[in-house]
FIKOLPA-695546 format. One record per residue (C-alpha): residue in one letter; x, y, z negated. Coordinates in pm, whole numbers, padded with zeros to 5 digits, always signed. Each point is the difference from the previous one (the first is absolute). Last residue first. Example, Ala and Ser with C-alpha at 12.3 -4.5 7.8 and 13.67 -1.06 7.14 Angstrom:
<recs>
s+01367-00106-00714/a-00137-00344-00066/
</recs>
This chain:
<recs>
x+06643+13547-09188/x-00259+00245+00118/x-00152-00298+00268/x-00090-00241-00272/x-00125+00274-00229/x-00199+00155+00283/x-00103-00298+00138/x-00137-00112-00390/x-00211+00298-00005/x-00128-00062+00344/x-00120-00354-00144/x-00146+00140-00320/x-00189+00277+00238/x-00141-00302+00185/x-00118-00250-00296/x-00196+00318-00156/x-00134+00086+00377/x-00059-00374+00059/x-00224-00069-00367/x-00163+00345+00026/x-00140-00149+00365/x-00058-00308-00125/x-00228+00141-00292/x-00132+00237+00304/x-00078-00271+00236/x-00173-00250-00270/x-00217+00342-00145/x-00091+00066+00296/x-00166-00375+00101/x-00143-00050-00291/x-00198+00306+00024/x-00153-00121+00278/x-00083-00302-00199/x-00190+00197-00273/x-00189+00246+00272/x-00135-00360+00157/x+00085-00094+00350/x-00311+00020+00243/x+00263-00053+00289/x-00079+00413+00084/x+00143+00072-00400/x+00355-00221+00106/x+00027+00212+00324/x-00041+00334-00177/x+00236-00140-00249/x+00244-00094+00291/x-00055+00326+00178/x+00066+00215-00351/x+00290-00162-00073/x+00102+00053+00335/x-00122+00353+00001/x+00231+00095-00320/x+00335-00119+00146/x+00152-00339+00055/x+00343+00001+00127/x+00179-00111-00293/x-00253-00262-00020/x+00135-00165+00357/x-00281-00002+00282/x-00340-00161+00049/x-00176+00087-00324/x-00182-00279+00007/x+00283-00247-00004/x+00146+00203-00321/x-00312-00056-00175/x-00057-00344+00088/x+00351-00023-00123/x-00091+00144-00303/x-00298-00201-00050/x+00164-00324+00007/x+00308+00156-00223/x-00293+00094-00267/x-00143-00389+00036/x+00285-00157-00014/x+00189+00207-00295/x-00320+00026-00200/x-00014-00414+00040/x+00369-00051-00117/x-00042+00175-00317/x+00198+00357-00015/x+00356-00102-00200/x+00157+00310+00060/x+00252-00186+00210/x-00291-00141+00259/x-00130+00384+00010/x+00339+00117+00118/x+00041-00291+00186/x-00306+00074+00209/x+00101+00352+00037/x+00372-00126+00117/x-00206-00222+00280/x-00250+00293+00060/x+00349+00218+00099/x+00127-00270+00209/x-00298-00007+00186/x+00018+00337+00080/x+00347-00032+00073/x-00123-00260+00273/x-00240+00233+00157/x+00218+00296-00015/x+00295-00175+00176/x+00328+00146-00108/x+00027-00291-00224/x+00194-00027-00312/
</recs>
């Protein structure tokens, strides 16, 4: 693991990609839902455990000023909070594994 935030980041959409790969999501949703994730991520300008409210707000804002439709903006949210649900589940699992490793 990197202490990097930009490169755990993309260490975390790696494991969310394999995730989805290991479910057995077709190869086309994966592509085209990681594509917009990262676009996402990229628009969002800083790690998504830093993200708050306004910057989901900015980047919709942003999206609605480009003449973006209501559907794709929503796209967009609901891509960073699956993710998001997908790191914090994948985190706490980690931590919980620390503790075990580091209890024993």
């Amino acid at each position: 693991m990197t202490a990097d935030p930009w490169e755990f980041q993309e260490e975390c959409v790696e494991a969310f990609v394999a995730s989805w790969r290991a479910r057995g999501f077709s190869p086309v949703t994966v592509e085209n839902d990681i594509g917009l994730l990262e676009r996402t991520l990229t628009a969002l300008g800083r790690p998504a455990w830093d993200v708050t409210p306004e910057d989901i707000d900015r980047v919709v804002g942003d999206l609605a000023l480009a003449g973006r439709a209501a559907s794709t903006r929503r796209e967009y949210v609901q891509i960073f909070s699956t993710a998001t649900v997908f790191d914090v589940t994948v985190g706490q699992f980690l931590r919980g594994c620390v503790r075990v490793v580091c209890s024993g």
